[in-house]
N, C-alpha and C positions, 0 to 999 in steps of 0.2 A: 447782191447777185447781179452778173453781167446783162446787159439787155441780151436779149435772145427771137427767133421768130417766135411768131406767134402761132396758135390754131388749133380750133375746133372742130369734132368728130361728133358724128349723131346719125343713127338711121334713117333723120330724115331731114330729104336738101336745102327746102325750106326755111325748114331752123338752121340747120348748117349755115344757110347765107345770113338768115337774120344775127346770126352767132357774130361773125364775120363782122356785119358790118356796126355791132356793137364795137367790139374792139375797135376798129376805126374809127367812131368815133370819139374813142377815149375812154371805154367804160374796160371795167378790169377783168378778169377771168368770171366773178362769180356775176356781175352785171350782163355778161355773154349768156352763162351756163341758165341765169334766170330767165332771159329772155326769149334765149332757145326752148327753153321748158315749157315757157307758156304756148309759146306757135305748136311746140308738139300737139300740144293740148287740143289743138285747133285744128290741124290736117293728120293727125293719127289719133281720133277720140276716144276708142276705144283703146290704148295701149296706156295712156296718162291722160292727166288733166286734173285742174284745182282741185275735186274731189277725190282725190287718191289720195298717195301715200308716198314713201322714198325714206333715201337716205343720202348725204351729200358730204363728201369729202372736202375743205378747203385748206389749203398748203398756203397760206399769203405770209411771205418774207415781209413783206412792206406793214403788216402790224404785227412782228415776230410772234404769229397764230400759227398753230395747228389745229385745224380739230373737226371733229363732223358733229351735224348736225341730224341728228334722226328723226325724220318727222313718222314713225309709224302708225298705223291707225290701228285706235283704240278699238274695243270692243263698249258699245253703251252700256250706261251706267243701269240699264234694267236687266242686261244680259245674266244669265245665272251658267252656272255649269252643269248642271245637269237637261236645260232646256230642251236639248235635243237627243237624251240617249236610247230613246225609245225609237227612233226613228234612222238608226243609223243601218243601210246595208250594204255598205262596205269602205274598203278605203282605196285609193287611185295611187299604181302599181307602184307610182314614181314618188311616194308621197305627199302627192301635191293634193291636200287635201281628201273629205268624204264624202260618199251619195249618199243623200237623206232619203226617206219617204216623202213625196211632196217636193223636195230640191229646195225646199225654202231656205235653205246656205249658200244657194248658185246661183239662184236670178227672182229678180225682187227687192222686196221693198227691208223683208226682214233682213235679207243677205250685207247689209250696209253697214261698214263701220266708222266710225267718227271720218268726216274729208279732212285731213290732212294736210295735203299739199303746199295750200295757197299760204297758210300757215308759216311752213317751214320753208317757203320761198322769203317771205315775209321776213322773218328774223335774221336770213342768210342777209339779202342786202340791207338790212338796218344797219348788221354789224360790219361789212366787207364793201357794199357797192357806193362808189362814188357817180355813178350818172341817178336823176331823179326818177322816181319810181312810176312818172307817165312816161317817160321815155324810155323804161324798160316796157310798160304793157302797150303800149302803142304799136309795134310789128303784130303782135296776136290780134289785135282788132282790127288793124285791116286786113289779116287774111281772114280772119271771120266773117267779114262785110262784103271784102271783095269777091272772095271764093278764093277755090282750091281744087286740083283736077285728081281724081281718085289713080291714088300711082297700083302698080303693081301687087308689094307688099302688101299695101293698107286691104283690098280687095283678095289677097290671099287669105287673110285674116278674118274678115267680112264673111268670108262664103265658106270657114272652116264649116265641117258638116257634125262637130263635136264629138270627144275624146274621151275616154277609160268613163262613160256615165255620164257626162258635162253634158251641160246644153248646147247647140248648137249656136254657135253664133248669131246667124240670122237671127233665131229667135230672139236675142239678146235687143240688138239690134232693133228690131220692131215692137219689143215689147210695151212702150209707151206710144202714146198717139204723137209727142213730139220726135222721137227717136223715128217712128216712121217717115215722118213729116220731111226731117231734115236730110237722112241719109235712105231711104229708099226709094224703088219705084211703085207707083199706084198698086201693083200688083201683090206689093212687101217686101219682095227680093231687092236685097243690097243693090248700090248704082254702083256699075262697074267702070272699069279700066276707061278713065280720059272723060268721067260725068264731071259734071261742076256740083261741088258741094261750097254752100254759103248759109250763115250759121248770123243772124242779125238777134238772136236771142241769145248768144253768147257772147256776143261784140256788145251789145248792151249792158249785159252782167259785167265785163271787162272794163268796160268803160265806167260803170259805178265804181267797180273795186281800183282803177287808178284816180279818180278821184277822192275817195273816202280811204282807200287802204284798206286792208283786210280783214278788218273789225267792223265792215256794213256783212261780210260774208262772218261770220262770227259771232257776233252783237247787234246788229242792224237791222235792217230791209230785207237784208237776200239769207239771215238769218231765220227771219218771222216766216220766210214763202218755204223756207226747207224744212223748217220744224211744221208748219201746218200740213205740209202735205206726205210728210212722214204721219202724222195721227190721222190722217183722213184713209190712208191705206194701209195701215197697220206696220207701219216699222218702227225701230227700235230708236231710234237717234232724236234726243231732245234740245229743246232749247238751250240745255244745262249743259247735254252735251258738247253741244257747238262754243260754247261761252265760257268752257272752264279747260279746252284743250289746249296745251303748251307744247313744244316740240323739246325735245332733249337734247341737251348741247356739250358733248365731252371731249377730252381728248381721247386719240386714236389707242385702237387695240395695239400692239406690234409685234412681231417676231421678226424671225432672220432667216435664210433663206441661203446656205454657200459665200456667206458675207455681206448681200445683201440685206439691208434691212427692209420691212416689209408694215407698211401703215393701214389697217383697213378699222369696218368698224365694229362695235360692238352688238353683242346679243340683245335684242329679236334677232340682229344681223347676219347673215352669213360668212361674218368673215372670219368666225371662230371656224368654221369647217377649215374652209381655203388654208389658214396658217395650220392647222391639223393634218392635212394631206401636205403640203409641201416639209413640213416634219419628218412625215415621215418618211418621203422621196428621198430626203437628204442623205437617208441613208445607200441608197442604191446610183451604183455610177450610171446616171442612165443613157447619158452622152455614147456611153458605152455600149449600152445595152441595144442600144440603135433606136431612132426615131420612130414608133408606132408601128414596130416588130410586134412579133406574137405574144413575145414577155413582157415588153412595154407596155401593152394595152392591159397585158392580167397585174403586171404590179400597180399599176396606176386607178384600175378598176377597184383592185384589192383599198386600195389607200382610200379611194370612195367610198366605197361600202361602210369599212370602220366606222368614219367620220359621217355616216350616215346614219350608223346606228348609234353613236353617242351623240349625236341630234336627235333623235327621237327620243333616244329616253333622257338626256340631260337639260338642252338648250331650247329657255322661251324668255319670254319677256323677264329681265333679269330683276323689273320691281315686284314682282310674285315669284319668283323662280330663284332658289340657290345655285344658279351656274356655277359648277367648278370651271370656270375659268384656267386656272392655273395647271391644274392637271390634263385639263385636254389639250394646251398646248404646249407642254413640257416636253423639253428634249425626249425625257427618259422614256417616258409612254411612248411618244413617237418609235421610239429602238426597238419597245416589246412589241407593237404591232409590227414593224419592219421583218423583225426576226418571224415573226410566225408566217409572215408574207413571204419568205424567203425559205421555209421550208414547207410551199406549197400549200397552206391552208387557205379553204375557202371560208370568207365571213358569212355569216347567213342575216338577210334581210326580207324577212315575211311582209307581204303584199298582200293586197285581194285585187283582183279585176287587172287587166293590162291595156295597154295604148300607146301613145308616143306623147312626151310632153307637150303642155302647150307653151303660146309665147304672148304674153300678155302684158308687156313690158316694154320701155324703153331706157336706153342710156345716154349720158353726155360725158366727155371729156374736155377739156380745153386747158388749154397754158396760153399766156398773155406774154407780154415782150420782158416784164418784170421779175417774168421766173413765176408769179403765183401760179397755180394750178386748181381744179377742181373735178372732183368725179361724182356724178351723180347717177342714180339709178332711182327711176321714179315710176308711179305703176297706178292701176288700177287694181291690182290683184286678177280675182276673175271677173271680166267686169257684170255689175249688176242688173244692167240694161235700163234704168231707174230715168230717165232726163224728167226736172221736174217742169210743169207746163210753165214758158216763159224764162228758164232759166237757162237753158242749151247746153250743159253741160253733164256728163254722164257720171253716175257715182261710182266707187269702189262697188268691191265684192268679196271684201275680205272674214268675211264669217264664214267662207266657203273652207277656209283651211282652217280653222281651229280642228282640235282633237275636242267631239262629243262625248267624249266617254271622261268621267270624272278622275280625279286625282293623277294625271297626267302633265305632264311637262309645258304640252299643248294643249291645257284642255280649257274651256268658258271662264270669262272671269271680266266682271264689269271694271272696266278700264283698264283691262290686260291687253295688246299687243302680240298677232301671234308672230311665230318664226316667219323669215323670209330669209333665201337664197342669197338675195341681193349683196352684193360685197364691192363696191366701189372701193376702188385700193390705188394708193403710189407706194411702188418701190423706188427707195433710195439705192442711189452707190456712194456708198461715203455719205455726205451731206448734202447731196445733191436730186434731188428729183430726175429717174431714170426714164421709168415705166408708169404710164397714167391710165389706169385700165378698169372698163368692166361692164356688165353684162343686163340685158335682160334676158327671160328665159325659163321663168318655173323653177322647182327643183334644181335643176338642169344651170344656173347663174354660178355657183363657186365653181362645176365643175368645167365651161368653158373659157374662163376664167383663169382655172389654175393651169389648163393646158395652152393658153396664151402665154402665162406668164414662164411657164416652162421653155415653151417656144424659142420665146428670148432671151432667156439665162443659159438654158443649159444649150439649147441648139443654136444660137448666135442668129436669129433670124430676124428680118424686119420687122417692123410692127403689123404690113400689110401684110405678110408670108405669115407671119405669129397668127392672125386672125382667119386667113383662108385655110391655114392646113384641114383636113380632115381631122375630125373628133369624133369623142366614143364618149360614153358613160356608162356606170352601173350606180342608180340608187334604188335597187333592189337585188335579186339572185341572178336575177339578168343581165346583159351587157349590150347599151341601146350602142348602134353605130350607123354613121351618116354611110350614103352608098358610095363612098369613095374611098372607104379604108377595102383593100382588094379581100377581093373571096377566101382566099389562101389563109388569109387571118382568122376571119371569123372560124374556118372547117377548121384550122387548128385549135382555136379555143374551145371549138366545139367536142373535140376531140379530146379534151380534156375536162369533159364534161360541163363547160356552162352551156347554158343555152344564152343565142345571141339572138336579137331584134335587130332586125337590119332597119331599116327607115328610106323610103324609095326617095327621100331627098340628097342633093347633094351637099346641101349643107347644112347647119341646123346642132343640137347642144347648145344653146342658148346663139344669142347674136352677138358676139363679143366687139368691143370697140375701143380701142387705146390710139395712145400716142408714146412715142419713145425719144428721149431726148437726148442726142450726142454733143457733148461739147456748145453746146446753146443753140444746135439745128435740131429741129423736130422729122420725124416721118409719124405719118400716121395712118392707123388701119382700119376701116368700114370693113364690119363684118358681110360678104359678099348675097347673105341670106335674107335679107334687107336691101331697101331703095338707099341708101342713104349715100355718105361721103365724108373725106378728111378735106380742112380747106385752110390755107394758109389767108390770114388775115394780115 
């Protein structure tokens, strides 16, 4: 493949620059995308960090590779399925998970499942990074050391006052004596807009794991402090746990898309929905139909829906789960949905409780001058507010989305993996890497997402116009929209009976972030709902 520019997209500028100035030094897309990963870890704590989870696309020409990496986080090995059905009072509108009695699935010690992360970082540059593995974690320990000034975003996030049942952020936030320690004021409340936050117990931790590698957080030291202080406060996650997790490594799902071909990943993943709704688009001229008209927004909603509800009852961790695969993204189903879309039926998706999703997530993109690419989406799920004393760094909260109730798709299962959104994807044109995109965001990740990538294809628009238009979703009877699709829309849809959720933001459906590649020039697009930025290296 020809040289081409280069550069990296991410919510945050940080990593953005740290991205940047990997490549310059020589290090290759997934060397960038790891490096970027960890700084996130560091100035957006609660969105990722080693303790989470992800999913990581790698396109590298240069060892004729394709294929992602799925680090999801487990459910431990004591977890049962029925542990929590006695306590369930309801489910969060958007499906993003259920409210317990007690919340002991949202914040806390039992809410934690296997960390992930450092893992599936770990394996990625084993097999792909050429620069050494101090010199990737080396940018995160010194913003760790040196600090970091609380942007916008991060403080938006901080101070959310909590959604459909959720706990409050803050709470999260101060729920441990370190978690106070390091990111609030005396009083508890979150450090706001332009505090200095500096993190010398996670520069330490960072600084063992680039010396030892990730088997002292695995097998080690910082293995022995996470498993003792999990049994001193009652959570799930053992020593067995942390020592026996591997990360899943396949090639990509694919479809096609108007001739496009379309690379994302597999189930826990979301990229079975994504190629599900663009299925069934294809059948509808939408170019046509006009950009985010009143039909636009009900056929594309309608496309959501479907593929929302054969996520729920089909798509989980696919080593307990018989995913039909093959059916949900076949042409042919895509036509029967289309057709019933097209004679005006509405899908029905039952809820309990309503809200606006949240964003708990972040993404990276990048492409390097050799044409490789990488898209990751890495997360804490919801986070658990857990930091263990001396370690600095915050755990997942992903027992918060299992399905409690037995015999489900999503339901408890010791070393099951639940569903996530998450759908890190490249589209090809021909054989070439087109579109590098995707999202964090809840629920809410395939479907801003698929409306970037629609953006692009079918409305010819930049990457950065692809990522700013206004968005809508429906993953329930409802249809959420940001306050910039005009009134006029919504009373029309209304008027034909859905009910609409407006969202008093102007942006928001996840935070989408891509790059698009012409003829070996890139543009690229920060979702504008976030601090972040595209940066040519």
């Amino acid at each position: 493949m020809k040289k081409r520019d280069a550069m990296i997209v991410a919510p945050e500028p940080e990593a953005v620059e740290v991205g940047t100035e990997i490549l310059k030094a020589g290090g290759n897309a997934v060397d960038a995308a790891i490096a970027c990963a960890l700084v996130q870890g560091v100035v957006d704590p609660m969105m990722c960090g080693i303790a989470g989870f992800g999913s990581m696309g790698v396109y590298a020409p240069f060892k004729g590779r394709h294929q992602y990496i799925d680090f999801h986080a487990p459910a431990p090995l004591v977890a049962r399925e029925n542990m929590w059905e006695d306590l369930i009072e309801g489910e969060a509108r958007d499906g993003f998970g259920f409210i317990l009695k007690g919340r002991v699935n949202d914040l806390g010690y039992q809410s934690i499942c296997v960390p992930s992360s450092l893992r599936g970082y770990e394996v990625a540059h084993s097999q792909y990074g050429v620069l050494p593995w101090v010199e990737i974690l080396a940018p995160a320990i010194d913003w760790a050391k040196k600090g970091w000034t609380v942007r916008p975003g991060v403080y938006g996030f901080w101070s959310d006052g909590g959604q459909m049942g959720r706990v409050a952020n803050p709470e999260r936030l101060r729920y441990t004596e370190s978690g106070r320690a390091i990111y609030c004021h005396e009083d508890g409340s979150p450090k706001i807009i332009g505090d200095l936050v500096t993190n010398s117990d996670l520069a330490n931790t960072l600084e063992l794991i680039a010396r030892k590698g990730a088997d002292v957080f695995y097998k080690g030291e910082i293995a022995d402090q996470i498993a003792d202080d999990m049994k001193a406060n009652g959570g799930l996650i053992s020593r067995k746990d942390l020592a026996t997790y591997v990360p899943t490594v396949s090639d990509p799902l694919w479809g096609e898309y108007r001739g496009f071909r379309v690379a994302t990943n597999h189930p826990p993943g979301g990229g079975i929905m994504l190629l599900q709704m663009l299925n069934i688009l294809e059948n509808f001229d939408l170019k046509d139909v006009g950009h985010n008209t009143e039909e636009y927004v009900r056929i594309v909603c309608e496309a959501m829906k479907y593929a929302t509800i054969d996520k729920d009852g089909f798509v989980g961790d696919a080593k307990f789960v018989d995913v039909p695969v093959g059916r949900l993204i076949s042409k042919g189903y895509a036509r029967e949905l289309a057709e019933k879309i097209s004679g005006g039926a509405k899908a029905n998706v039952p809820r309990f409780n309503s809200g606006f999703p949240s964003k708990d997530t972040t993404h990276i993109s990048v492409v390097d001058r050799d044409g490789s690419c990488v898209t990751m989406t890495h997360s804490l799920g919801m986070p658990s507010g857990v930091i263990t004393n001396g370690l600095g760094f915050m755990y997942n909260g992903c027992m918060g989305v299992f399905d409690p109730r037995p015999g489900r798709a999503g339901s408890i299962a010791p070393g099951k993996a639940r569903f996530s959104s998450m759908c890190p994807s490249i589209v090809f044109k021909g054989d070439e890497p087109y579109v590098v995109v995707g999202a964090p965001g809840a629920t809410q990740i395939a479907m801003g997402v698929l409306q970037a990538i629609l953006n692009v294809l079918d409305f010819d628009m930049s990457m950065s116009e692809a990522v700013s238009s206004p968005r809508f979703s429906a993953t329930s009877n409802a249809i959420d929209v940001t306050n910039r699709i005009p009134r006029r829309i919504s009373q029309a849809l209304e008027q034909k009976g859905y009910e609409v959720v407006r969202s008093p933001l102007s942006f928001g459906i996840a935070c989408v972030h891509g790059i698009r590649i012409l003829d070996g020039l890139v543009d690229g697009g920060a979702d504008p709902a976030a601090d972040g930025m595209a940066m040519r290296a």
